[in-house]
C-alpha positions as protocol buffer text, in pm:
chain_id: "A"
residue {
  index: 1
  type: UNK
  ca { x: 5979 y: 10002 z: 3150 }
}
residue {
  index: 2
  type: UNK
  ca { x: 6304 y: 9954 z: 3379 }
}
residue {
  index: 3
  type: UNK
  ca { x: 6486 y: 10213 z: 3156 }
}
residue {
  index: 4
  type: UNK
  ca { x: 6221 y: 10470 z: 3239 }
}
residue {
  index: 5
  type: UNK
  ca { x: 6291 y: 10349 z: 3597 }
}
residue {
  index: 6
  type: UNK
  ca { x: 6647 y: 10352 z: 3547 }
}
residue {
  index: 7
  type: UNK
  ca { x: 6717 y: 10667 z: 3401 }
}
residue {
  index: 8
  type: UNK
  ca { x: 6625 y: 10929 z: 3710 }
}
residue {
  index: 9
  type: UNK
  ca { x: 6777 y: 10743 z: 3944 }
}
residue {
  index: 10
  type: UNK
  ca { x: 7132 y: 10742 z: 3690 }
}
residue {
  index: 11
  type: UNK
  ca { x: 7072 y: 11135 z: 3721 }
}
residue {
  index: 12
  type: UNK
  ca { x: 7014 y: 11133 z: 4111 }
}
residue {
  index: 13
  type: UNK
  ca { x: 7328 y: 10943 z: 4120 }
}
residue {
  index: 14
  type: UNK
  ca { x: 7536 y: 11158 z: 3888 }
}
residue {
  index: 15
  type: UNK
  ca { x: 7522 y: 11433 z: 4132 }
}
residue {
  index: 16
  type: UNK
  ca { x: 7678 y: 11260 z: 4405 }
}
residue {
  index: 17
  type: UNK
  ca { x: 8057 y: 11089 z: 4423 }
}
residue {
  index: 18
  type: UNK
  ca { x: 8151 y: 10769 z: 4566 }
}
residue {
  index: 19
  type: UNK
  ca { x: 8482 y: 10902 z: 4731 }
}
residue {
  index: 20
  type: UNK
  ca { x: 8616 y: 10658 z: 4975 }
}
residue {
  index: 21
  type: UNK
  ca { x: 8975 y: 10835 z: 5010 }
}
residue {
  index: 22
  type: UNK
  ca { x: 8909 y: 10961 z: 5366 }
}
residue {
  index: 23
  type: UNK
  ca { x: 8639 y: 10794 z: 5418 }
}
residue {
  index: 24
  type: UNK
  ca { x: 8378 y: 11050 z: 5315 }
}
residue {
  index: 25
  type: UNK
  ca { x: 8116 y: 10928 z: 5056 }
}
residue {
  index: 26
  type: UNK
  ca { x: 7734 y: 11004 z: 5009 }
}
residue {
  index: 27
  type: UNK
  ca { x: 7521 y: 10737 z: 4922 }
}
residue {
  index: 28
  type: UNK
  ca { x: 7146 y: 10721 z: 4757 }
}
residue {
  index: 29
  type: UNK
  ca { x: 6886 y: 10459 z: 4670 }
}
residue {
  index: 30
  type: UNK
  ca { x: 6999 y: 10292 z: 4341 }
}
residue {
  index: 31
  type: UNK
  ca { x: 6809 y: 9943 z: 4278 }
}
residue {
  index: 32
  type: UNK
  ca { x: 6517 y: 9964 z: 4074 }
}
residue {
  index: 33
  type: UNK
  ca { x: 6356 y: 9592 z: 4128 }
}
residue {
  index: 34
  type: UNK
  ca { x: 6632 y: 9505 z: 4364 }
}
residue {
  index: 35
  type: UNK
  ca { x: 6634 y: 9473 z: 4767 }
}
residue {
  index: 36
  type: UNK
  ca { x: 6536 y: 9873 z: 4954 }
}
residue {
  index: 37
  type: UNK
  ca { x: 6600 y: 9983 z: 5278 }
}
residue {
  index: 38
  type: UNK
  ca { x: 6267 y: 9853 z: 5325 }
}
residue {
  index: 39
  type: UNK
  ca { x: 6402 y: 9527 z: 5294 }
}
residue {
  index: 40
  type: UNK
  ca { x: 6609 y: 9539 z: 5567 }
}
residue {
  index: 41
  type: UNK
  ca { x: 6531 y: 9497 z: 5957 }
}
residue {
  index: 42
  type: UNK
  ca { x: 6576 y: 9842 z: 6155 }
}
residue {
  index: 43
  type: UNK
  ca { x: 6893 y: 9690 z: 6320 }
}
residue {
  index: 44
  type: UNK
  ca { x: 7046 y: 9646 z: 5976 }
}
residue {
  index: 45
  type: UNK
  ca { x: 7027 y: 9983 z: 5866 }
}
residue {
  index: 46
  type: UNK
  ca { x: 7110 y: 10087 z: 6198 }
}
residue {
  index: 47
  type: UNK
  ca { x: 7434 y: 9892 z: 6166 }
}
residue {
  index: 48
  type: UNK
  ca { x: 7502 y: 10019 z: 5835 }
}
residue {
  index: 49
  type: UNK
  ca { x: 7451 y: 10370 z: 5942 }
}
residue {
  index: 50
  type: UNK
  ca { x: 7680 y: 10370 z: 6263 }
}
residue {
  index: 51
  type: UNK
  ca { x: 8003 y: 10184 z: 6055 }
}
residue {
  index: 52
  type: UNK
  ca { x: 7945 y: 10481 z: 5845 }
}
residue {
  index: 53
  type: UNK
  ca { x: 7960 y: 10690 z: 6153 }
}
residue {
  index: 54
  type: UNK
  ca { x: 8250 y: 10499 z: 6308 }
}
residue {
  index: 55
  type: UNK
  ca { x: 8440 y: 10521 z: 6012 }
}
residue {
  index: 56
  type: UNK
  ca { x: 8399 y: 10893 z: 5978 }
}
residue {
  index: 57
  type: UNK
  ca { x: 8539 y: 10951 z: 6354 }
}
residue {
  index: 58
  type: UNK
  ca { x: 8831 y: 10685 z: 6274 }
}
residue {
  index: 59
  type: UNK
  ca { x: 8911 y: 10862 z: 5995 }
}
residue {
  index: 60
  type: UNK
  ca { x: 8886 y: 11217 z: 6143 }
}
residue {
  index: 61
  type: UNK
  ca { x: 9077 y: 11102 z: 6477 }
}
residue {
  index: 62
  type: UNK
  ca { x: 9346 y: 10950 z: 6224 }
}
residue {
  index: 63
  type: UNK
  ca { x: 9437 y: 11279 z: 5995 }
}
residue {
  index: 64
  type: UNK
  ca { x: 9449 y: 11462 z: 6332 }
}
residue {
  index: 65
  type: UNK
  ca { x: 9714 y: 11200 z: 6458 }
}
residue {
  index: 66
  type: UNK
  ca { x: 9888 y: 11299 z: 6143 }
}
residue {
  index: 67
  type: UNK
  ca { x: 9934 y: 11685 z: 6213 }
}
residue {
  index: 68
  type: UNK
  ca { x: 9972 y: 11702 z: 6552 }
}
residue {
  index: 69
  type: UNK
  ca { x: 10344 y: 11619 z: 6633 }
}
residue {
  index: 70
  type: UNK
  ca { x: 10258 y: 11239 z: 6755 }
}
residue {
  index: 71
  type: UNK
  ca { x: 10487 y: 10971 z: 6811 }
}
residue {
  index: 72
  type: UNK
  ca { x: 10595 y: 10799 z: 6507 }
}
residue {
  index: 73
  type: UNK
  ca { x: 10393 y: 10517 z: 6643 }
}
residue {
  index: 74
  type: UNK
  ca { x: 10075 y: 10683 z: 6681 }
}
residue {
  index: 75
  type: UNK
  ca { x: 10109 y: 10850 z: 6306 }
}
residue {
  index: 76
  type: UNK
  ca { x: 10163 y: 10468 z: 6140 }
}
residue {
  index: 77
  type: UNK
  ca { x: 9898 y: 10360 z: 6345 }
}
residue {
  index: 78
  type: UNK
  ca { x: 9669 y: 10633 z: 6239 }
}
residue {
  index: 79
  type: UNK
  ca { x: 9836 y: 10574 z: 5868 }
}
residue {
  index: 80
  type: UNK
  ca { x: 9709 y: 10188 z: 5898 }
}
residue {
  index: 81
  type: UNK
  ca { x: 9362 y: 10277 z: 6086 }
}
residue {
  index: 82
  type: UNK
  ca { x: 9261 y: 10532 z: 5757 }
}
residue {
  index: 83
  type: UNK
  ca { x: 9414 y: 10280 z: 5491 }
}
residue {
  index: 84
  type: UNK
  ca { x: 9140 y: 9978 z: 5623 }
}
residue {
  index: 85
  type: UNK
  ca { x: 8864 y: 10217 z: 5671 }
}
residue {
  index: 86
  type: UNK
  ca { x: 8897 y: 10288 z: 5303 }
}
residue {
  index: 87
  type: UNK
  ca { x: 8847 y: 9907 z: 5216 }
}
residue {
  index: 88
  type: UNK
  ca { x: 8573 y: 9876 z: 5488 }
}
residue {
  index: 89
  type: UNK
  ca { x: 8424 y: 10259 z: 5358 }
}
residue {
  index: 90
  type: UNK
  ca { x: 8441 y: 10095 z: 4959 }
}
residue {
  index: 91
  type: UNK
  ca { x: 8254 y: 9773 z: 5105 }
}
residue {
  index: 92
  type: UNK
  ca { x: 8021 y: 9951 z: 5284 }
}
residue {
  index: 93
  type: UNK
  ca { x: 7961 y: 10198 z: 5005 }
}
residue {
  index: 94
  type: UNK
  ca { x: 7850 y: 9927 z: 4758 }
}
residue {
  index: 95
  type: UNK
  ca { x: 7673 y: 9749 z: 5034 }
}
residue {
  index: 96
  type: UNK
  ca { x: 7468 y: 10046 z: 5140 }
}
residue {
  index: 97
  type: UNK
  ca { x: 7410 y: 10136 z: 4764 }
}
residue {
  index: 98
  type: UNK
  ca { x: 7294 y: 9773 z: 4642 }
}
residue {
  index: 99
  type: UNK
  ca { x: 7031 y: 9776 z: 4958 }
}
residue {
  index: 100
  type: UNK
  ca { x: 6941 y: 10129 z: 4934 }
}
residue {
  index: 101
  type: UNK
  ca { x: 7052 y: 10252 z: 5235 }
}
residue {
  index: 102
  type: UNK
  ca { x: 7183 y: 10678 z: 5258 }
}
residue {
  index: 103
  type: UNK
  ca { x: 7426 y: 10644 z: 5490 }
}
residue {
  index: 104
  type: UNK
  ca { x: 7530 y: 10973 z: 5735 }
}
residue {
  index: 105
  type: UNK
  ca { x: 7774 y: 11245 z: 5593 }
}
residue {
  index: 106
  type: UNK
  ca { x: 7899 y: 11250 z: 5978 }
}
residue {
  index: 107
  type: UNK
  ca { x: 8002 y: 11115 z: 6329 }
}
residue {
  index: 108
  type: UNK
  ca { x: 7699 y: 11103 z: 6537 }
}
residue {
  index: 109
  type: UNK
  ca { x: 7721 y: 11431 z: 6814 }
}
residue {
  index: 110
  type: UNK
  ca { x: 7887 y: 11166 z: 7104 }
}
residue {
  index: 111
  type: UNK
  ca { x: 8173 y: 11096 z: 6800 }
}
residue {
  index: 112
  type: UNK
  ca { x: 8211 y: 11503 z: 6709 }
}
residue {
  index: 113
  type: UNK
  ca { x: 8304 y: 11593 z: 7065 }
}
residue {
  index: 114
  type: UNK
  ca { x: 8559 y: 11311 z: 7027 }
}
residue {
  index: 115
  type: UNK
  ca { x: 8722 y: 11484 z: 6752 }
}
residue {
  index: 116
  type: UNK
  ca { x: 8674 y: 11805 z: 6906 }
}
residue {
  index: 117
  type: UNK
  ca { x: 8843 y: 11719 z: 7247 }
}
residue {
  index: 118
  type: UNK
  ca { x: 9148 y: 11510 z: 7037 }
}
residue {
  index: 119
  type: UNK
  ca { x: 9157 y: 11822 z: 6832 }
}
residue {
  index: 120
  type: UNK
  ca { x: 9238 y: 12006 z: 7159 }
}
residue {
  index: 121
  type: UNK
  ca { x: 9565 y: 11794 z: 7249 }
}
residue {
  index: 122
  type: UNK
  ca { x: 9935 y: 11754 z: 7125 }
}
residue {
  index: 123
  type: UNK
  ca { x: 10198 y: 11546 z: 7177 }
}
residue {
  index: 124
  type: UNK
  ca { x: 10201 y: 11311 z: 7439 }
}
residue {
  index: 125
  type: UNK
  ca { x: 9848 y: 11410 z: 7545 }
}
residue {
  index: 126
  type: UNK
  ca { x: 9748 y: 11340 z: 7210 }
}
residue {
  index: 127
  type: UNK
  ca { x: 9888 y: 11014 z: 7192 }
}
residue {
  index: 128
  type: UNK
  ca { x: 9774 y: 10908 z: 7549 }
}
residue {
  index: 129
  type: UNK
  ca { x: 9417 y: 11010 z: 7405 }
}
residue {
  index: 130
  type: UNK
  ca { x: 9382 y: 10885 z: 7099 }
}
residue {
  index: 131
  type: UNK
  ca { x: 9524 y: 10555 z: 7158 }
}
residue {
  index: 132
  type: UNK
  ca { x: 9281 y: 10528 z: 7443 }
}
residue {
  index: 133
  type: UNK
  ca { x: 8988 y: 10674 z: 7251 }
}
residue {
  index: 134
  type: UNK
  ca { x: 9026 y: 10611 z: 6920 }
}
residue {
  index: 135
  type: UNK
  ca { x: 9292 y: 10262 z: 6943 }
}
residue {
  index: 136
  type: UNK
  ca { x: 9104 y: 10065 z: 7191 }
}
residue {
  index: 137
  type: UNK
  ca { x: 8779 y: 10189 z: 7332 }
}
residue {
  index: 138
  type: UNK
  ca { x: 8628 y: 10307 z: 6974 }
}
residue {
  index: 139
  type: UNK
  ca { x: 8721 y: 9990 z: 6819 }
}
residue {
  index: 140
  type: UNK
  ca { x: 8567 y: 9766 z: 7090 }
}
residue {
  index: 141
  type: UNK
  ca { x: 8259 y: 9896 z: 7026 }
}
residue {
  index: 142
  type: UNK
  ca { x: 8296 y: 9874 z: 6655 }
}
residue {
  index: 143
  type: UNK
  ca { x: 8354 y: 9520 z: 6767 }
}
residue {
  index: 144
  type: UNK
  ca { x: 8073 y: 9529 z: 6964 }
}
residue {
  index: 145
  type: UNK
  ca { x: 7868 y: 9655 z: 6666 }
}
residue {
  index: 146
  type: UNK
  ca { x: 8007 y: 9384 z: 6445 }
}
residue {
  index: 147
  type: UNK
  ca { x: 7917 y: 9093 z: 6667 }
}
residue {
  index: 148
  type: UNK
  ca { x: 7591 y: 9207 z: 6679 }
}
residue {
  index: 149
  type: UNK
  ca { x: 7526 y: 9186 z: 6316 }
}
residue {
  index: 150
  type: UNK
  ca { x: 7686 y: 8898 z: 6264 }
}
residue {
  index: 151
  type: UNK
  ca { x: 7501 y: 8697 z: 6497 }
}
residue {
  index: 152
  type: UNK
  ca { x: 7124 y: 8885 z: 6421 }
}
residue {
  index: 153
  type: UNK
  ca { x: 7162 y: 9001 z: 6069 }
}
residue {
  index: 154
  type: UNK
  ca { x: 6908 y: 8836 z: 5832 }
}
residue {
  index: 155
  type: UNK
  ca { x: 7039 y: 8968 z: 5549 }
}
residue {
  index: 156
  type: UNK
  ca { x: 7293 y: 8745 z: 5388 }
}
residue {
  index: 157
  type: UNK
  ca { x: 7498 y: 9034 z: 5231 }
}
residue {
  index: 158
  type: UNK
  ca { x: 7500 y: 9265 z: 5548 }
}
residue {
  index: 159
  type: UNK
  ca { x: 7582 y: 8922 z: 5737 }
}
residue {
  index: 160
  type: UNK
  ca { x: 7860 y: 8862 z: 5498 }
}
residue {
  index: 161
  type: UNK
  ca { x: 8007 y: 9182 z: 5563 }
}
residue {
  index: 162
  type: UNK
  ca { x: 8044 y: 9203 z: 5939 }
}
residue {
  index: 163
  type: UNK
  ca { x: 8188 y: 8828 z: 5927 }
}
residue {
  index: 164
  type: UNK
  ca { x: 8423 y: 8917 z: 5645 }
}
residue {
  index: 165
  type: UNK
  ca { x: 8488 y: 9299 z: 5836 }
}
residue {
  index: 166
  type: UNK
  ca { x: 8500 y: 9153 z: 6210 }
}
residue {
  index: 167
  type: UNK
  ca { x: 8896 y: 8990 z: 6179 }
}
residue {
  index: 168
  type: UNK
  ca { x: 9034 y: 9327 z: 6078 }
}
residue {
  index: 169
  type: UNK
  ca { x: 8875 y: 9536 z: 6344 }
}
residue {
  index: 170
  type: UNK
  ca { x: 8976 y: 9255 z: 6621 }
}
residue {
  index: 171
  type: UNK
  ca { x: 9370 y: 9338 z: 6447 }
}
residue {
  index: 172
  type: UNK
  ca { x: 9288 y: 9677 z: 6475 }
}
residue {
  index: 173
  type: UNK
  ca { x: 9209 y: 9671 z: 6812 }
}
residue {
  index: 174
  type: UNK
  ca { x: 9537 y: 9425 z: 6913 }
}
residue {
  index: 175
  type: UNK
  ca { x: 9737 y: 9681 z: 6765 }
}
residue {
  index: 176
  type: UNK
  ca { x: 9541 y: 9963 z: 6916 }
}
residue {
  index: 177
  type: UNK
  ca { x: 9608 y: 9793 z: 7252 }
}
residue {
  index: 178
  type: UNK
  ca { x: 9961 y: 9775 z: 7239 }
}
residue {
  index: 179
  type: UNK
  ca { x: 10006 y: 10123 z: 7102 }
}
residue {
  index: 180
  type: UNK
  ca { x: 9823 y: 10226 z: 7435 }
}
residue {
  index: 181
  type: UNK
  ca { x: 10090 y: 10049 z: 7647 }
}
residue {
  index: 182
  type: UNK
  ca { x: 10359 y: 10225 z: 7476 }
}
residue {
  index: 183
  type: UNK
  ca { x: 10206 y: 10570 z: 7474 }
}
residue {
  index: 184
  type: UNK
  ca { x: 10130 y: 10505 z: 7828 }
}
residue {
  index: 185
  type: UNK
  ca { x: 10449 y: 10415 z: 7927 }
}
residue {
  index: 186
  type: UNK
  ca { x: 10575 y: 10783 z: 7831 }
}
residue {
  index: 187
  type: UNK
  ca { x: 10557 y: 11080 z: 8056 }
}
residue {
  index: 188
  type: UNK
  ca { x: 10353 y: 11418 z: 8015 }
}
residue {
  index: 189
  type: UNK
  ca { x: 10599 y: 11699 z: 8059 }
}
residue {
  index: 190
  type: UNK
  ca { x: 10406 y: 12031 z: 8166 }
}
């Protein structure tokens, strides 16, 4: 009986990739007999959903910093930002597919104009921006986000993951912070 179960779902998952390079991956409904979406409270698939979000703007924000003549500080802290969000986009991934969550392919529209307006900038105007937007403000309220769950979440393995996620956004941030002070510290030149 599972097999018959089993099967279909194999093929619904055969036409989609887990591809955390980059932090882009689509995710479906894979547990026959295990825990659903159903499962989980609202605010956990909420939370699940917006890291997915989050990490898709980090990401983005990040392989801008890359091409757009930033300070050699900005690109290895844009480097460091897109290597963790592909461990926290792999943990998340098999999180989201064990509970049957389909997470978003995209930043929500708040996130895109982000991206848009960083995509805008150069130099030190890119720097002054995206360590602002992107190296402290974003990642307080992924903080924000992970608190959250870790304090409401019922769910021991969505718990487990914000606790076990939580100490490298809080480094992320630290780091974000000081890169501001440094950009900051630089003048624009018209």
């Amino acid at each position: 009986m599972k097999v018959a179960v089993i099967q279909p779902i194999t093929q619904y998952l055969s036409r989609f990739a887990l591809q955390s390079r980059g932090g882009f991956f689509v995710l479906a409904m894979a547990c026959a007999g295990g825990v659903s979406a159903a499962d989980l409270s609202r605010h956990e698939g909420l939370f699940l959903r917006h890291v997915a979000e989050g990490g898709y703007t980090e990401v983005e924000a990040s392989k801008l910093a890359q091409t757009r003549l930033s300070s050699p500080e900005v690109k290895k802290f844009a480097a460091a930002l897109i290597a963790d969000q592909d461990v926290i986009t792999t943990e998340l991934g098999r999180l989201a597919l064990a509970k049957g969550v389909i997470l978003p392919l995209n930043p929500n529209k708040m996130q895109r104009a982000t991206i848009l307006k960083l995509s805008k900038l150069s130099g030190i105007r890119f720097d002054k921006e995206f360590s602002r937007e992107i190296g402290v403000l974003a990642h307080k309220d992924r903080i924000a986000l992970f608190e959250q769950a870790q304090k409401r979440a019922k769910d021991a393995d969505v718990k487990e993951f914000a606790i076990k996620t939580l100490p490298m956004l809080e480094q992320q941030l630290t780091q974000g912070q000081l890169l501001k002070l440094i950009v900051d510290k630089r003048k624009v030149r018209n």
